[in-house]
Each structure stands twice: as structure tokens, then as C-alpha cells.
C-alpha positions as CSV (number, residue, x, y, z in Angstrom):
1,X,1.2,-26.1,-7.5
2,X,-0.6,-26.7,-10.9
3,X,-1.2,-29.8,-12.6
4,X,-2.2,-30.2,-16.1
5,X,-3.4,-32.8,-17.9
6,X,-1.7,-33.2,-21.3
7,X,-4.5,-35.3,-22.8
8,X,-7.4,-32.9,-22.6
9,X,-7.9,-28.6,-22.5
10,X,-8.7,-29.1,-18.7
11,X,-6.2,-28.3,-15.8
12,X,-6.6,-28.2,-12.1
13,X,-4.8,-25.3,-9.8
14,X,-5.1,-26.9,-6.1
15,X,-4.4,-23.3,-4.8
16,X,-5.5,-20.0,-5.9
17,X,-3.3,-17.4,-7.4
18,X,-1.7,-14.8,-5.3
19,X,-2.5,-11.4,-4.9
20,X,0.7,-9.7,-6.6
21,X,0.8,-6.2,-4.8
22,X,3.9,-4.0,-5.8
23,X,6.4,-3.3,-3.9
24,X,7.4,0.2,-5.3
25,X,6.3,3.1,-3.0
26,X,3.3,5.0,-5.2
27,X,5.4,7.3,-7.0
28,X,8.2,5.4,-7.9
29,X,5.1,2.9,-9.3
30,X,3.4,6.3,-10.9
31,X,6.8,6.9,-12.6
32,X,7.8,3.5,-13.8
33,X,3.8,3.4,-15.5
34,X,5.2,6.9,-17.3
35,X,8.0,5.7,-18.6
36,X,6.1,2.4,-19.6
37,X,3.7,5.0,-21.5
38,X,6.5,7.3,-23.2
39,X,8.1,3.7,-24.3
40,X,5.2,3.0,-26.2
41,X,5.2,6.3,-27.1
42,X,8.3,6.5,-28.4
43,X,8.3,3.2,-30.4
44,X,5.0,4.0,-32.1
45,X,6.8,7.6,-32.7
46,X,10.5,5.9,-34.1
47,X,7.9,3.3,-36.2
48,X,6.2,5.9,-37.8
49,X,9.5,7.6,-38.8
50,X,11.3,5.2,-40.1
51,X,7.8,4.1,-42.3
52,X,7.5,7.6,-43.3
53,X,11.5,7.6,-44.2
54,X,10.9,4.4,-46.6
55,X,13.3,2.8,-44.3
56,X,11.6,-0.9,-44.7
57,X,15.2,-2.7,-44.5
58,X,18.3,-3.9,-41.7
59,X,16.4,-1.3,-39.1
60,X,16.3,-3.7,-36.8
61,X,19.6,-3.2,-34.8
62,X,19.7,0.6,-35.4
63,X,16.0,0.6,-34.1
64,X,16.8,-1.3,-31.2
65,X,19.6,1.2,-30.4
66,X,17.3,4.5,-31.0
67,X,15.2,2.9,-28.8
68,X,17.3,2.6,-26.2
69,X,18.7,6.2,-26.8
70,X,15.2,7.7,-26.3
71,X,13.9,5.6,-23.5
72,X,17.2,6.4,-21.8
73,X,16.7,10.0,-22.2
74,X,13.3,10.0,-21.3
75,X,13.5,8.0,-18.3
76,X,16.2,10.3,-16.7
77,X,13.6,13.1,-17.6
78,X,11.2,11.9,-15.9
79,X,12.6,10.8,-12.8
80,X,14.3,14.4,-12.3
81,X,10.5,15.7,-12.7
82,X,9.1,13.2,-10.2
């Protein structure tokens, strides 16, 4: 439980933090931090596309949408090569 005290910067945890250990087996974990990496990837990648394109306006629905297009794609790539 933590406690906080509203009146000054300090707070108080009256039991340390857990140890968070996953629960994915290693390669499912491996292949979830490789999709992680092609998502960033892939946004830097649409970003520089749609700056390059002059495309400055109302992107952000159909960006959200290519997004999920590519991360889709790449996803089911990558668990097929797993």
C-alpha cells in the first residue's frame, strides 16, 4: 500500500515493489519485443512519409489506420518466422 502526503514532495511505500517477471515463455517474449521494435519502426517510417509527402493536415485517423495496417502485417510476419 502507498501513502502520500498531499502537502509535501515526500511519500512513504510501507512495502517494496514487486519483482514483475513475465509470464510469456522466452520466445513468445523475444517475439512480442520484435514486433514492439518494427512498431516503432514502422511509425518513425509512416512519419517520415507523410512529412516527406507535405501531408501536415487531418492525418490523424488515416495514420492511425496505416498504422494498424502495417503492424498487422508485420506481426503475422513475424510470428510465422518465430
Amino acid at each position: 500500500v502507498a501513502r502520500y502526503e498531499l502537502s509535501g514532495p515526500t511519500h512513504q511505500l510501507e512495502s517494496p515493489l514487486p519483482v514483475v517477471k513475465s509470464a510469456l515463455p522466452e520466445r513468445e517474449l523475444m517475439a512480442s519485443l520484435d514486433t514492439n521494435k518494427v512498431f516503432a519502426q514502422t511509425l518513425h517510417q509512416i512519419l517520415e512519409d507523410y512529412v516527406r509527402e507535405g501531408i501536415h493536415q487531418c492525418f490523424s485517423v488515416s495514420l492511425g489506420k496505416d498504422i494498424e495496417t502495417r503492424v498487422a502485417k508485420t506481426q503475422s510476419h513475424i510470428l510465422h518466422t518465430v
